[in-house]
VOFI-766152 format. One record per atom (N, C-alpha, C): residue number from 0; residue in three letters; y, z, x negated. Coordinates in Angstrom, 3 decimals, decimal comma, always signed. Layout:
! residues N
seq:type:y:z:x
NUM:ALA:Y:Z:X .
...
! end
This chain:
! residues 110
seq:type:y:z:x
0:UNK:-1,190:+0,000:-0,840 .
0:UNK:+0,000:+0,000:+0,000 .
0:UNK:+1,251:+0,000:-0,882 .
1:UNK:+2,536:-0,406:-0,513 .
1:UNK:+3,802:+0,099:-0,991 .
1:UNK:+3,744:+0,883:-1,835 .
2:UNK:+4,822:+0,840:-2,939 .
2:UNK:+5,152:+1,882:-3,546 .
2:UNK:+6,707:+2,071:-3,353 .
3:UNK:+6,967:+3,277:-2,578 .
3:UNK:+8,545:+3,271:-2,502 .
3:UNK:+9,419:+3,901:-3,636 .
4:UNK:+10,585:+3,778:-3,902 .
4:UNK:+11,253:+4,587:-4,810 .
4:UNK:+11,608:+5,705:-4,592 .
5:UNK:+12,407:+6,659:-5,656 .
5:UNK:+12,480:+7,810:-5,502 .
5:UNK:+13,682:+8,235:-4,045 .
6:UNK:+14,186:+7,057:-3,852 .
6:UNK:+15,103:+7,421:-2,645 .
6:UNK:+13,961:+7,235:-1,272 .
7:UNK:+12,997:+7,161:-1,120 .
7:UNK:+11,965:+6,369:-0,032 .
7:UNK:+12,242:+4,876:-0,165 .
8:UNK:+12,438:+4,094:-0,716 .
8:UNK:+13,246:+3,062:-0,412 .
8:UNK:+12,320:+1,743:-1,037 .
9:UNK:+12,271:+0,437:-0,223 .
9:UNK:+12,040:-0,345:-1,668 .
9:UNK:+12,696:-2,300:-0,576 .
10:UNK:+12,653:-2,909:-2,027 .
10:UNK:+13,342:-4,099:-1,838 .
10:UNK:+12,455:-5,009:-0,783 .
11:UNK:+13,138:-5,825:+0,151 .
11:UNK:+12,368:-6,738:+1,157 .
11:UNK:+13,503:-8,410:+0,915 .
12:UNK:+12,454:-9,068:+0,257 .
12:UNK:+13,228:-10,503:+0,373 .
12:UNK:+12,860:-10,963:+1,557 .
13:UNK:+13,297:-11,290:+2,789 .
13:UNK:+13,237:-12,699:+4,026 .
13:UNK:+13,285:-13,699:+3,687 .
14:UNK:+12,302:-14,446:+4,332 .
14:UNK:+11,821:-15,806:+3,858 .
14:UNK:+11,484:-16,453:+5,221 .
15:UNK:+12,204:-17,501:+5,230 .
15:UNK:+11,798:-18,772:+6,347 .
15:UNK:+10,366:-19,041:+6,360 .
16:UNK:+9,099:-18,795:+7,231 .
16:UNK:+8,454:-19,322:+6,897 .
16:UNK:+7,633:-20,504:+6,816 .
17:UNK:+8,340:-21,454:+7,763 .
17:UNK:+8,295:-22,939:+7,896 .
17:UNK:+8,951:-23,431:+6,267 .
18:UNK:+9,948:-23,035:+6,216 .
18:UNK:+10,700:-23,662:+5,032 .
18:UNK:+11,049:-23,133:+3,877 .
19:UNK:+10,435:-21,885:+3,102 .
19:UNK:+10,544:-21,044:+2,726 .
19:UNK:+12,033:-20,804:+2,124 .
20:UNK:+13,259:-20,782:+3,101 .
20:UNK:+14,346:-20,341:+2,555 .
20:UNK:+14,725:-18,924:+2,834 .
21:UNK:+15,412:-18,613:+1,478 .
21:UNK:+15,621:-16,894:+1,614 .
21:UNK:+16,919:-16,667:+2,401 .
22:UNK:+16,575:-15,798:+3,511 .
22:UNK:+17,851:-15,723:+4,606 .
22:UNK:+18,460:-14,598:+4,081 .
23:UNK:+17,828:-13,285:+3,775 .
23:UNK:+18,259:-12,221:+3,454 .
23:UNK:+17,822:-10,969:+2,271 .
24:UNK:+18,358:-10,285:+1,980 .
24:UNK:+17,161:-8,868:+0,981 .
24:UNK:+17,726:-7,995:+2,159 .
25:UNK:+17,101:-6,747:+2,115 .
25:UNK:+17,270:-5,992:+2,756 .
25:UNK:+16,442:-4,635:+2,057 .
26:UNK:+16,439:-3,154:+2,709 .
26:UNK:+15,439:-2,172:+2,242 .
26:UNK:+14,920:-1,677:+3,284 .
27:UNK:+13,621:-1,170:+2,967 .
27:UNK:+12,685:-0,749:+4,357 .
27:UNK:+11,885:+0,588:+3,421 .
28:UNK:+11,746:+1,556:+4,245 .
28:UNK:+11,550:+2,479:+3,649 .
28:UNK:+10,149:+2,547:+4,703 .
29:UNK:+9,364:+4,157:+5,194 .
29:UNK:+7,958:+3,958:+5,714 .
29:UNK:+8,130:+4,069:+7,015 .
30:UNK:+9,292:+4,048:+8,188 .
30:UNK:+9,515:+4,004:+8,905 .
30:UNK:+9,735:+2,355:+9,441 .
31:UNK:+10,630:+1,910:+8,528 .
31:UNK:+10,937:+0,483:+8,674 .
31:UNK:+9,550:-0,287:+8,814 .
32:UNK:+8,825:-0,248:+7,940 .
32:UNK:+7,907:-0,859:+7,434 .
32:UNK:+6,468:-0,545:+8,286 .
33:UNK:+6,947:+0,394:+9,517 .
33:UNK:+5,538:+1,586:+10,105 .
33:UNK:+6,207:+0,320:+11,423 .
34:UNK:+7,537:+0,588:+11,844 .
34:UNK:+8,116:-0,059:+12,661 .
34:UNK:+7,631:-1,554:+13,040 .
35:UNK:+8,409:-2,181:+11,565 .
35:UNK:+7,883:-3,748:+11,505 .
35:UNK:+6,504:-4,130:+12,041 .
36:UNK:+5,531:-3,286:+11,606 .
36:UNK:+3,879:-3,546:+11,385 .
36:UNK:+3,241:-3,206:+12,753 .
37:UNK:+4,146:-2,244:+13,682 .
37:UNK:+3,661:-2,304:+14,746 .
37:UNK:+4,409:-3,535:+16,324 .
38:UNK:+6,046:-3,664:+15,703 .
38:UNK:+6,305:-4,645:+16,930 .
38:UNK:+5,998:-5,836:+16,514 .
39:UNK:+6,001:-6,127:+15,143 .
39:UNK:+5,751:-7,398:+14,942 .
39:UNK:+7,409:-8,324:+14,691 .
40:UNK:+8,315:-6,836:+14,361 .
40:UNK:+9,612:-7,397:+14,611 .
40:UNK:+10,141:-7,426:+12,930 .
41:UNK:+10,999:-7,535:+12,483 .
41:UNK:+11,693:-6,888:+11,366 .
41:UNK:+12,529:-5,762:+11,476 .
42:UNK:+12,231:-4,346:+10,499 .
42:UNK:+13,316:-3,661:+10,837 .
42:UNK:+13,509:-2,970:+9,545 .
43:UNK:+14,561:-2,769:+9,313 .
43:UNK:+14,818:-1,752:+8,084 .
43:UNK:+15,376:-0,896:+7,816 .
44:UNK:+16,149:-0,084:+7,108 .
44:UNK:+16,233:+0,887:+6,749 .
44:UNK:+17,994:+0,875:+6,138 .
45:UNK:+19,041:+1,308:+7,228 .
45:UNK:+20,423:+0,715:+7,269 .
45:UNK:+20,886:+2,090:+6,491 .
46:UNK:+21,273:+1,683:+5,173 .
46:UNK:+21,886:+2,430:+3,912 .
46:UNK:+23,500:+2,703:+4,676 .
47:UNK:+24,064:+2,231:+4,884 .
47:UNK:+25,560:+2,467:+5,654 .
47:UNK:+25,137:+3,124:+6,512 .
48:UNK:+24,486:+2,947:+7,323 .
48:UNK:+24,012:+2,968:+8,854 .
48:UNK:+23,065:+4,657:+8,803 .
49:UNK:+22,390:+4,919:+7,776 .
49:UNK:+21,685:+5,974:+7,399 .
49:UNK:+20,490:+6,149:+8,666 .
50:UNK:+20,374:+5,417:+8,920 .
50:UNK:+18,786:+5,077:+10,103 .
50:UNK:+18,462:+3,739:+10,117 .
51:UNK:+17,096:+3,905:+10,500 .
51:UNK:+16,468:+2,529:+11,088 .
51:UNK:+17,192:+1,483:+11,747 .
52:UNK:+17,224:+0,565:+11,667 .
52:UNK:+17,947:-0,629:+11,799 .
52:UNK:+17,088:-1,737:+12,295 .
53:UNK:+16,683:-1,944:+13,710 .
53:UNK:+15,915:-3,428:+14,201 .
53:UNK:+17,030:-4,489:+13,709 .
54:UNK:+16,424:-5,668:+13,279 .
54:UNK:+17,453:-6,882:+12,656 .
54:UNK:+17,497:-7,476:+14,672 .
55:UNK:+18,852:-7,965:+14,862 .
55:UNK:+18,935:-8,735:+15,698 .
55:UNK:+19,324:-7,124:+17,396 .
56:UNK:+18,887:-6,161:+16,434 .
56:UNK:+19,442:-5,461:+17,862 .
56:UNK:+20,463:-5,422:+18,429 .
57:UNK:+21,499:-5,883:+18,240 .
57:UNK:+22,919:-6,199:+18,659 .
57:UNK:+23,526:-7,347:+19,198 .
58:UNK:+22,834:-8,172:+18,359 .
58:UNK:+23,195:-9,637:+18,591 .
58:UNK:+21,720:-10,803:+19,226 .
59:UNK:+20,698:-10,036:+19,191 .
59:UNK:+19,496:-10,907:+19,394 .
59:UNK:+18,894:-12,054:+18,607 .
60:UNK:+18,930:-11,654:+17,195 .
60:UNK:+18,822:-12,594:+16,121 .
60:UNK:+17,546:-11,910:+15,328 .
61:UNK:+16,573:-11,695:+15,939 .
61:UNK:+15,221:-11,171:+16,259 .
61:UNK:+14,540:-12,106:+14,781 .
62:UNK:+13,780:-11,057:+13,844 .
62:UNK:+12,925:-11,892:+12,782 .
62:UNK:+11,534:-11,593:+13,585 .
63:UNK:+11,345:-12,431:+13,809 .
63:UNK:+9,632:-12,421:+14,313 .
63:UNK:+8,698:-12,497:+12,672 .
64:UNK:+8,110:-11,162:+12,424 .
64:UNK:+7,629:-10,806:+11,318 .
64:UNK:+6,019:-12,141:+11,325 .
65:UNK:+5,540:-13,034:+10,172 .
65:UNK:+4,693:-13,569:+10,306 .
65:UNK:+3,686:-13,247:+9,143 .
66:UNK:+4,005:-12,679:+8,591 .
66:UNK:+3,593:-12,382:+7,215 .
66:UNK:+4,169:-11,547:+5,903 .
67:UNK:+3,517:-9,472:+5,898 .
67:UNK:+4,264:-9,494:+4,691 .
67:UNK:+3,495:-9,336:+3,504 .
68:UNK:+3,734:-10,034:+2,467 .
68:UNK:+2,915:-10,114:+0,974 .
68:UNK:+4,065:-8,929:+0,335 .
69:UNK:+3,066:-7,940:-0,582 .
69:UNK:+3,380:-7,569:-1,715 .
69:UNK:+3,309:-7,959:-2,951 .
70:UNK:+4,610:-7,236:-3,595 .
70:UNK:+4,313:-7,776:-4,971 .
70:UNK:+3,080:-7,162:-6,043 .
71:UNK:+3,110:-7,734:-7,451 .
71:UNK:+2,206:-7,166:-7,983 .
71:UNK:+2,449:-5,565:-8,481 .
72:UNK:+3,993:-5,276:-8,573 .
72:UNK:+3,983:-3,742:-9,088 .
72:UNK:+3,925:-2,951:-7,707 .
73:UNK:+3,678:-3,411:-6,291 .
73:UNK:+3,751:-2,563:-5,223 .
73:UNK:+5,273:-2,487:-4,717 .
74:UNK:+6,283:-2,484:-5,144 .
74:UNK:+7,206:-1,981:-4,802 .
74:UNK:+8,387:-3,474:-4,515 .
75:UNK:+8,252:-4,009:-3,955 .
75:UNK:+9,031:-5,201:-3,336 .
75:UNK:+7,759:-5,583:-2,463 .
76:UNK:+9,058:-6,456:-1,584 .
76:UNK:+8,113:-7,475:-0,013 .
76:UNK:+8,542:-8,655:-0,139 .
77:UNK:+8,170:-9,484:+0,487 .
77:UNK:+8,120:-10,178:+1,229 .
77:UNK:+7,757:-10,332:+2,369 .
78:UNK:+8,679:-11,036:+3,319 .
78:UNK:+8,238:-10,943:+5,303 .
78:UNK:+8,782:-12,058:+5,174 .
79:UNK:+7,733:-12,964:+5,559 .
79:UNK:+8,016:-14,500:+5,790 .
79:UNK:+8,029:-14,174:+7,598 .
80:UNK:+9,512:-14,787:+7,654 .
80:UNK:+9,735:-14,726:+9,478 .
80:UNK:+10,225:-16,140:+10,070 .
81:UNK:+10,045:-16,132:+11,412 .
81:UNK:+10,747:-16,880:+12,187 .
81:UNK:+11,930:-16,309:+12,821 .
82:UNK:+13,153:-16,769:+12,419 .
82:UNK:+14,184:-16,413:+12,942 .
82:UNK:+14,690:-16,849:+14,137 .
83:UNK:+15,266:-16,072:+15,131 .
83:UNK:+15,523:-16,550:+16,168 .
83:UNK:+17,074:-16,832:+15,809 .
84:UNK:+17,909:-16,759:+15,364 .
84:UNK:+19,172:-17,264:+15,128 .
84:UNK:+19,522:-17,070:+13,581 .
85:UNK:+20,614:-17,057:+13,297 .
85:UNK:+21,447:-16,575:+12,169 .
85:UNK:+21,063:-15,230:+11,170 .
86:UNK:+20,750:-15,240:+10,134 .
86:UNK:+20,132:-13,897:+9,333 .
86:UNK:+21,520:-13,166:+9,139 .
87:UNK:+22,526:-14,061:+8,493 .
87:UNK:+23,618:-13,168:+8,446 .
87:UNK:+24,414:-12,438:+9,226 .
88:UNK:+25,114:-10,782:+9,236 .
88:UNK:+26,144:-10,875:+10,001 .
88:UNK:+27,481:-11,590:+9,935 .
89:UNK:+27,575:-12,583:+9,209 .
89:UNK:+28,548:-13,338:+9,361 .
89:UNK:+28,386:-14,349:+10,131 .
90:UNK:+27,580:-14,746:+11,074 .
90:UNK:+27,336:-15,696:+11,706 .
90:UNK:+26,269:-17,208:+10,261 .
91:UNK:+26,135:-17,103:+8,856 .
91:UNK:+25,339:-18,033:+8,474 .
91:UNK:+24,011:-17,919:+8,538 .
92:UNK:+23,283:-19,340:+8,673 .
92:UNK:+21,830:-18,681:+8,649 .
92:UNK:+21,154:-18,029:+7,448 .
93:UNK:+21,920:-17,988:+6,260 .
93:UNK:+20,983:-17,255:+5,433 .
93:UNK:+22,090:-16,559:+4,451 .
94:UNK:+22,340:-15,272:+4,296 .
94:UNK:+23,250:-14,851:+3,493 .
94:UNK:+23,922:-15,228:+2,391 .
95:UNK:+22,375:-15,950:+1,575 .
95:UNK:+22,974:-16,954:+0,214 .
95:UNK:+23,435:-18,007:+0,667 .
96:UNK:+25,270:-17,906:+1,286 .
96:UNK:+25,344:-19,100:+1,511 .
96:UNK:+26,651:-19,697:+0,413 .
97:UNK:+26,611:-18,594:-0,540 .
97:UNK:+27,644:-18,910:-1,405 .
97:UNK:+27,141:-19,179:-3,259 .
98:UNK:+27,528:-19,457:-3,533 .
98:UNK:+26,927:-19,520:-5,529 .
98:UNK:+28,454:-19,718:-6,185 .
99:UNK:+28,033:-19,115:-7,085 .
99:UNK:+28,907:-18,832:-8,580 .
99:UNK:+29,524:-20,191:-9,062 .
100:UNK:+30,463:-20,476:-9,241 .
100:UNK:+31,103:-21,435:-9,969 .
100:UNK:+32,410:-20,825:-10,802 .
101:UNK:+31,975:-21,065:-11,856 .
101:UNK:+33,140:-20,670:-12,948 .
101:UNK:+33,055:-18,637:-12,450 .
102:UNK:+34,237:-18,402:-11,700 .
102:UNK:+34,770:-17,288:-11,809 .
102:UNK:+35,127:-17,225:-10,528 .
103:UNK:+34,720:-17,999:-9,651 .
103:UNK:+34,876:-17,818:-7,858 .
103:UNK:+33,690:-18,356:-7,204 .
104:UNK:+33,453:-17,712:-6,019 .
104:UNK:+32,224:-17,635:-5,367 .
104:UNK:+32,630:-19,552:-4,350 .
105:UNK:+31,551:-20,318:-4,863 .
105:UNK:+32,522:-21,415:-3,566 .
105:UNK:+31,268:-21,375:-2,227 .
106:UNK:+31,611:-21,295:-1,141 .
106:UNK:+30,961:-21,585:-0,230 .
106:UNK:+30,110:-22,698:+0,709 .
107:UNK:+28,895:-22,764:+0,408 .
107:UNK:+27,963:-24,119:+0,775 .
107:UNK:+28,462:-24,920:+1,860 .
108:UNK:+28,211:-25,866:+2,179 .
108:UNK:+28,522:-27,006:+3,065 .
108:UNK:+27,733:-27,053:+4,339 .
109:UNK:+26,499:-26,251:+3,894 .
109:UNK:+25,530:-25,852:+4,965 .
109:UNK:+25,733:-24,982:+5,860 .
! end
């Protein structure tokens, strides 16, 4: 199983799983992860928020969990999902929607 860190905590990359693009990271601690495994939803573990966090409970942008692989040291995920809308709260579908150029972030076309 998991290995969490010393905060309970450990890293979750989101992954498209039709297309394997990364929408989001997030952290899921054994609640998140007890959560996820039983609705079949995504949920994690809201560091600002200091509780459990369903993705999409606000807005209905629901990760339908399809698959999560661990890594080899235990302590990272992967949850390949189907997204029902937008991963970001900014309205993009996948948070990386920006990259490094020079010394300013420029924003994708996508």
């Amino acid at each position: 199983m998991p290995k969490f860190d010393a905060a309970g905590l450990l890293s979750a990359v989101v992954q498209e799983a039709t297309t394997g693009e990364v929408l989001m990271v997030a952290f899921m601690d054994a609640e998140a992860l007890a959560a996820t495994r039983k609705s079949g939803e995504a949920h994690f573990h809201s560091r600002s928020r200091g509780r459990l966090w369903k993705k999409g409970e606000t807005s209905g942008n629901v990760l339908k969990v399809e698959e999560i692989l661990v890594d080899c040291d235990q302590d990272a995920l992967v949850l390949k999902v189907t997204a029902a809308g937008p991963a970001c709260h900014t309205g993009a579908r996948s948070c990386f929607y920006r990259w490094i150029d020079g010394d300013s972030l420029v924003r994708s076309g996508s």
